[in-house]
N, C-alpha and C positions, 0 to 999 in steps of 0.2 A: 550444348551447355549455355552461348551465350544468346542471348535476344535482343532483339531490338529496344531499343530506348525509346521510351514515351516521350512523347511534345511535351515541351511547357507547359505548365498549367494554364498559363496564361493564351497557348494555342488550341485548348481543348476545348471542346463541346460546351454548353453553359450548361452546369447543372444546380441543382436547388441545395447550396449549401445549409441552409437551415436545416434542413429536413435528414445533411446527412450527420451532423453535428446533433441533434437530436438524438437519434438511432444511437451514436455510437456514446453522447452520453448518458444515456438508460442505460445499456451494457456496461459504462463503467460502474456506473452507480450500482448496478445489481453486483456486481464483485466484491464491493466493497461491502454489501449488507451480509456478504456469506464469510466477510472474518471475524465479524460482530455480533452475528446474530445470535450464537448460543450460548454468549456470556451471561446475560441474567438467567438463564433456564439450566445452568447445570447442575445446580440442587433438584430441580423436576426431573432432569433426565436421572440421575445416579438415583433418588428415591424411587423412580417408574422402573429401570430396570434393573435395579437391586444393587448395583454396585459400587464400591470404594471412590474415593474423595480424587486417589491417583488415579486410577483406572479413567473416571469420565474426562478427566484434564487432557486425556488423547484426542476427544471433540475437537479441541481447538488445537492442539498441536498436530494431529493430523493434516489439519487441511493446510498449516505452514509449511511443514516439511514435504508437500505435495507441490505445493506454489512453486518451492525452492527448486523444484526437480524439474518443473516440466515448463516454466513462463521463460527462461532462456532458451532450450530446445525449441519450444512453437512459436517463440519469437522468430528465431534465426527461419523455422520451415515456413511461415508466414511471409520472412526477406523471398526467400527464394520459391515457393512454389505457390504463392498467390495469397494476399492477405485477408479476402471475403469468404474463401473459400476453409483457411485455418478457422477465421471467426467463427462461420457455422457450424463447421465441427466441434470448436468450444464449448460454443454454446451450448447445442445437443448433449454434450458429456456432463455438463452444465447441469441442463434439464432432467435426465437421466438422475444424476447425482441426489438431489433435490428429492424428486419421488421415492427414492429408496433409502434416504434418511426420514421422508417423511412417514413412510410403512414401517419401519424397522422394528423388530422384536426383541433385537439384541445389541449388544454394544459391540460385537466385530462389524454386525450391519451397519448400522450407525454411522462407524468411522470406516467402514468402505465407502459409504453416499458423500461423507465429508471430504474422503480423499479425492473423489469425481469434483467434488465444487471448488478445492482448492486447485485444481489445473486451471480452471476459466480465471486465474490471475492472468494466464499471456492475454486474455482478452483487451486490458489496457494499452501494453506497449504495441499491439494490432492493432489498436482504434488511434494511436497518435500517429502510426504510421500512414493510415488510410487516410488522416487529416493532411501530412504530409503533400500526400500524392492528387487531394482530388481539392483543398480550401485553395481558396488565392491567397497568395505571398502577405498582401496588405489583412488579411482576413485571419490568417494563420495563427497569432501568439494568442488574441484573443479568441480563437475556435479552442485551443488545445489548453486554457487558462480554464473552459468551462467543463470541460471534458472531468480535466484534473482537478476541479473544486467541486464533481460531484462522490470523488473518493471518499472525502470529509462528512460530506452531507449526508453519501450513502451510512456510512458507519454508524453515526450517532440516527437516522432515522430507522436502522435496525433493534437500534435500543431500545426506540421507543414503539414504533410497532410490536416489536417480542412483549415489550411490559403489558400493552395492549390486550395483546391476545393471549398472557396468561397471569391478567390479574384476577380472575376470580377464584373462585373454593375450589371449583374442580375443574382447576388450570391442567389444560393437555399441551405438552412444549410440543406437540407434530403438530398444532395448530402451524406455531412459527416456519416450519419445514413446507408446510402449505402455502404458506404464504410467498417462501421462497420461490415455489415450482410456480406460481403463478405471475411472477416478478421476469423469471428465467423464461420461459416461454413468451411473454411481451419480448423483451431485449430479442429473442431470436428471431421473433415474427417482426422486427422493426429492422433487424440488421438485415434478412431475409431480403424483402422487400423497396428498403429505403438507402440502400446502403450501395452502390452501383459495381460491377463486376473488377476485378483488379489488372491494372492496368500495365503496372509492372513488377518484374519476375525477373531474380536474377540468376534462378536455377543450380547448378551445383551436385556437390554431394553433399549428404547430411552428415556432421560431425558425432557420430554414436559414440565415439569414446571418449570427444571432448565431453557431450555431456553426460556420460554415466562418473568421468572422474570427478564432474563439477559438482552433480547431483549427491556422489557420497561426499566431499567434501563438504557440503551446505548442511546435509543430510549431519555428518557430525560435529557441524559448529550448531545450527540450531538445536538439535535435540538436549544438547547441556544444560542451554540456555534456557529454554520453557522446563524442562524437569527438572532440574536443579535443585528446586526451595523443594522438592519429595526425595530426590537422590542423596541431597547432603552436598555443598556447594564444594567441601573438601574430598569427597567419597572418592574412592576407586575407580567407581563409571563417570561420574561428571568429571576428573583432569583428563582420563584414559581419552574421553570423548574427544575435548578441546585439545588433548595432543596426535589424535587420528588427523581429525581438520585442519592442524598444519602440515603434517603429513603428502595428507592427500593436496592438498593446495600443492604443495610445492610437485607433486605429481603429477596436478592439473595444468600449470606451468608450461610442465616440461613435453606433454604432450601437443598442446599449443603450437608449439614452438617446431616439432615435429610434424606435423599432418599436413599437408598440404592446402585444404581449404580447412581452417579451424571454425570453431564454433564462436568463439571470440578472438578478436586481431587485439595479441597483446597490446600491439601500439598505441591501439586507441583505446583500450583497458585503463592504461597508463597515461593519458595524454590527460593535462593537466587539467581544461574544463570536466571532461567527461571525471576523471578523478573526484574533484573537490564537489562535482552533482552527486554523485555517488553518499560522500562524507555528509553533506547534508542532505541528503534523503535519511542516512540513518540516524539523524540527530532530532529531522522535521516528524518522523513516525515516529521518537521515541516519546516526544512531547504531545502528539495526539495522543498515543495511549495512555502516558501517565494522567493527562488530563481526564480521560473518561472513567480511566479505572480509579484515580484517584479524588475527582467530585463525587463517582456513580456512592464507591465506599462511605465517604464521609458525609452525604448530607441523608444515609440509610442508618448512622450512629442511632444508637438509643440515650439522648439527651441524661434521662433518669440517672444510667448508668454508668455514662462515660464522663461527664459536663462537661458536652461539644456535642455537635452533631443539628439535623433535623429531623429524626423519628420518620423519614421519608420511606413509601412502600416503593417496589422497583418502580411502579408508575408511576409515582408522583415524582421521584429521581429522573425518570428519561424526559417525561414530559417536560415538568416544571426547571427542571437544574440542564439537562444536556441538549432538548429538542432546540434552544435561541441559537445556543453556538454553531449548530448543524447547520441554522437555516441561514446563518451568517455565513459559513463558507460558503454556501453559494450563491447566497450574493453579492458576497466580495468577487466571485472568478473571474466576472466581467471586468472588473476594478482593475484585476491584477491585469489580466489581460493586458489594456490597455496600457499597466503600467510599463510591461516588459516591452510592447507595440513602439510605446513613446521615448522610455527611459532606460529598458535594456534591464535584464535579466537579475543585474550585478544589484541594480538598485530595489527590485522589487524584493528579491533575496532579504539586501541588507534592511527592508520595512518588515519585511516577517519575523527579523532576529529583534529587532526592536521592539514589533507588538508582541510576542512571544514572550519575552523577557519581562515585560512590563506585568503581562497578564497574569503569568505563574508570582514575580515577586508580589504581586495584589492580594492573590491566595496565599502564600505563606506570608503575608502580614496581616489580614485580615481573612475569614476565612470561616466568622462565626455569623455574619450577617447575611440573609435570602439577596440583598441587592447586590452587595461583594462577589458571592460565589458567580453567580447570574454573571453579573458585569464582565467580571475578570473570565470568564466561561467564553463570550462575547469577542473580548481581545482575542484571546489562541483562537477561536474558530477563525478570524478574518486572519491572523499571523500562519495557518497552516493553509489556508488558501492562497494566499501568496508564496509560500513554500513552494507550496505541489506546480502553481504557475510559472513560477521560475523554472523549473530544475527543468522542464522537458524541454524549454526554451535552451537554455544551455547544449544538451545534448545535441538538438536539433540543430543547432548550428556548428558544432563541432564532429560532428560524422558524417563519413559517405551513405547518399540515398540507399543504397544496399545494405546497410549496416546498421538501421536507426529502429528496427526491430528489437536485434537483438542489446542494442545499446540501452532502451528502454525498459527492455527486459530487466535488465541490469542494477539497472535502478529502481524499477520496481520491487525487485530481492533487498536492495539496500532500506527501504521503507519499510517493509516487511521484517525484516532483522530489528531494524530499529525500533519498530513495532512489539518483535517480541523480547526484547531486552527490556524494552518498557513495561511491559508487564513480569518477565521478572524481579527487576529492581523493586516498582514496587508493591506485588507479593511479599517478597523479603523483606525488605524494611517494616510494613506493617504488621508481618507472623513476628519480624524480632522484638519490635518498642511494642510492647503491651500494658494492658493495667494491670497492678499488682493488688490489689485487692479488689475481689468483687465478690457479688454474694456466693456462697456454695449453688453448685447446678448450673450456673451462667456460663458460656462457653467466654474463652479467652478475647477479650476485645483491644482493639491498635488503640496504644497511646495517641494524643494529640500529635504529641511531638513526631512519630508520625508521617502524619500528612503535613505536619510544615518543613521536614525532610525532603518529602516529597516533588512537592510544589518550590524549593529551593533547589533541588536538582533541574528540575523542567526548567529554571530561568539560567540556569548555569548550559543548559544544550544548546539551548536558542542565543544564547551569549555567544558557545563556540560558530553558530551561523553564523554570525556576525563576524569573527575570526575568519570565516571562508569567504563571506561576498568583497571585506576588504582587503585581502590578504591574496588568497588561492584564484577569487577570479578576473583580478584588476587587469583590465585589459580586457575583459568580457563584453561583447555588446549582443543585441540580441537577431536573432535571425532575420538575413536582410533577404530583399524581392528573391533575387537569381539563385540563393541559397538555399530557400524555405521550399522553392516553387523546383526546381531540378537536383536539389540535393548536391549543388556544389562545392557547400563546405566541407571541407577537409580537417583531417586531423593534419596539423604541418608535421607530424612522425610517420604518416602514411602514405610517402609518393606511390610507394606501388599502387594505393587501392586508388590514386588521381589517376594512376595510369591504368587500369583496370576500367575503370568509368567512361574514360575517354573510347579505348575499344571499342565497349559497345557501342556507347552513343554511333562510333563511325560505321 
């Protein structure tokens, strides 16, 4: 069970950290274009394959409640049984996934391909740990600052790629699905290749029942959450759901607590940085989404109709309104990098809560002008690249090297949640404020008020960041040489796993 401990980083081979920091931000970036990608196209898919409004909405909640099940599990199999060797498999299911959304005839098909592409989420918290094991110490906040600011970039360049490839008359959304497989195939042929074998392995057994409890727990808090604004937020299936998820949570718990090697070590569940990383992950995803969903909606308004809006086609919205913000998170990542390198985690945190806040109150006070949207678009993209920068920074120095898998897993589920509560809040808010008079024939359109709802909640999340980087993480600094480079850091609630590490090492 146990192995030997790898040398220092600083004792090992030189290898071409560009090249693996590369590799492994392609791969993130392609995960994030498979949460994104088939938001403009699901009027093409439900008109191609004939079916209802709720029906195609599984597209996307599919591949969430996929992410939720399996990026903790191949996290944790990743700590213990080799992190290059999970990635490729990812990837491949990745690959796989991809091609047979992109052939699909049918809508069970469809969201079988999406559920293949929502697994290649553990891809991320495997590519932070392989940075973990193979960057230098001094190299590190800024390798895994760029990793995490192509999450943002990916997302919004999926927007705009999909508008791309089906703006014309006889728009095919497997175009988009094409595009994926060939995205997914590079990220594996780069990890393949450029990505060097894994070095350490902490072996074990695999916690099958921690994660089948954790998976249906996830399983019935997200599914409320995305169907909800169809179920009826007070209905039968959506409380029954959210009181299954506490349920099972407390079930999840208590197996933990029981199993000998768990799939997550309560203590460091609950230890106070890894906690409050957790809390804003799910505040920092909720504010990307409201952002996307919420510009992508309003500047597609029919001006005529509404008096708001920009009359914008899905292309002229990804490109012109969401493509700046995208290409600003990534080129804030370096930025932030540096920031968490120089100034520690707490602080770069509390600049994302600031630009975030800033950028949404911009939109709900102004909101009618091409340079306002743009602008304030602009702020959030560089405020959630500093988010994403931070948070893994935090974990990373608050967990044992054994453990930074599935810790990242973790929070990657937190993003993700946040992510989709952001898309339903505001779904909901916009099906509720409508206009009240409009001509007969015209489908129902969001009042103004609205999206300044909206955009006034997104500056209220990134306010509570602000509540966590001075609050929840004072006392946070960000991951130093001996810690980044051997996995030193400790949870201070987890002697045993200090004394588990030491073991091996001996």
């Amino acid at each position: 069970m146990s192995t030997t401990a790898p040398a220092p980083a600083t004792d090992a081979p030189p290898r071409n950290e560009t090249v693996i920091v590369f590799a492994l931000s392609l791969a993130a970036m392609v995960v994030s274009m498979m949460q994104t990608l088939p938001v403009p196209i699901l009027g093409l898919i439900r008109t191609d394959l004939g079916t209802s409004t709720a029906n195609v909405s599984w597209v996307t909640t599919a591949t969430l409640l996929s992410a939720a099940v399996f990026t903790p599990l191949l996290g944790r199999f990743g700590d213990q049984h080799g992190k290059k060797p999970t990635l490729v498999a990812v990837l491949g299911v990745m690959v796989a996934g991809s091609v047979i959304a992109a052939v699909a005839s049918s809508l069970p098909l469809l969201i079988l391909g999406r559920v293949l592409q929502g697994a290649a989420t553990a891809i991320f918290p495997l590519a932070l740990s392989v940075l973990r094991e193979e960057v230098r110490p001094q190299k590190l906040p800024g390798a895994m600052a760029l990793v995490s600011g192509t999450l943002a970039f990916g997302s919004g360049l999926a927007l705009v790629a999909t508008g791309l490839l089906t703006s014309g008359s006889d728009a095919d959304y497997r175009n988009a699905f094409w595009m994926a497989t060939g995205f997914a195939v590079l990220a594996l042929l780069a990890v393949v290749f450029l990505v060097p074998a894994t070095r350490h392995k902490t072996g074990g057994r695999t916690d099958f029942l921690g994660a089948l409890t954790l998976g249906i727990a996830l399983l019935l808090l997200l599914l409320p959450i995305s169907q909800g604004h169809e179920w009826g937020w007070a209905s039968a299936r959506t409380l029954g759901s959210f009181a299954g998820a506490a349920v099972m949570t407390a079930v999840w718990v208590m197996v933990e607590r029981k199993v000998r090697e768990p799939l997550v070590d309560m203590k460091m569940f609950v230890h106070r940085p890894v906690l409050m990383a957790n809390l804003a992950g799910i505040l920092v995803g909720f504010g990307m989404f409201a952002n996307f969903l919420g510009v992508s909606y309003l500047v597609q308004m029919p001006q005529k109709l509404t008096g708001y809006g920009f009359d914008a086609s899905i292309l002229r919205a990804s490109v012109q309104f969401l493509l700046p913000g995208a290409i600003v998170s990534l080129l804030a990542s370096p930025v932030g990098g540096q920031l968490v390198r120089h100034r520690g985690p707490r602080v770069a945190l509390a600049l994302a809560a600031a630009l975030g806040a800033v950028g949404f109150g911009w939109l709900a006070v102004d909101h009618g002008h091409t340079f306002s949207v743009i602008g304030a678009g602009l702020i959030v993209g560089a405020a959630v690249s500093f988010g994403y920068a931070a948070m893994p920074a935090v974990i990373m120095s608050s967990v044992p090297h054994h453990q930074s898998g599935i810790a990242n897993g973790i929070n990657s589920i937190s993003r993700s949640t946040g992510s989709a509560i952001g898309s339903a809040i505001v779904t909901t808010i916009l099906a509720s404020k409508t206009i009240e008079h409009l001509p007969p024939g015209v489908p129902a359109l969001p009042a103004e008020s609205g999206f300044t709802l909206t955009f006034v909640i997104g500056a209220v999340a990134f306010a509570l960041v602000a509540l966590i980087s001075w609050i929840g993480l004072r006392g946070q600094h960000g991951p130093r040489a001996s810690e980044s480079s051997t996995g030193a850091a400790q949870p201070a609630a987890a002697p045993q796993a200090r004394q588990d590490e030491t073991a091996k090492a001996v």
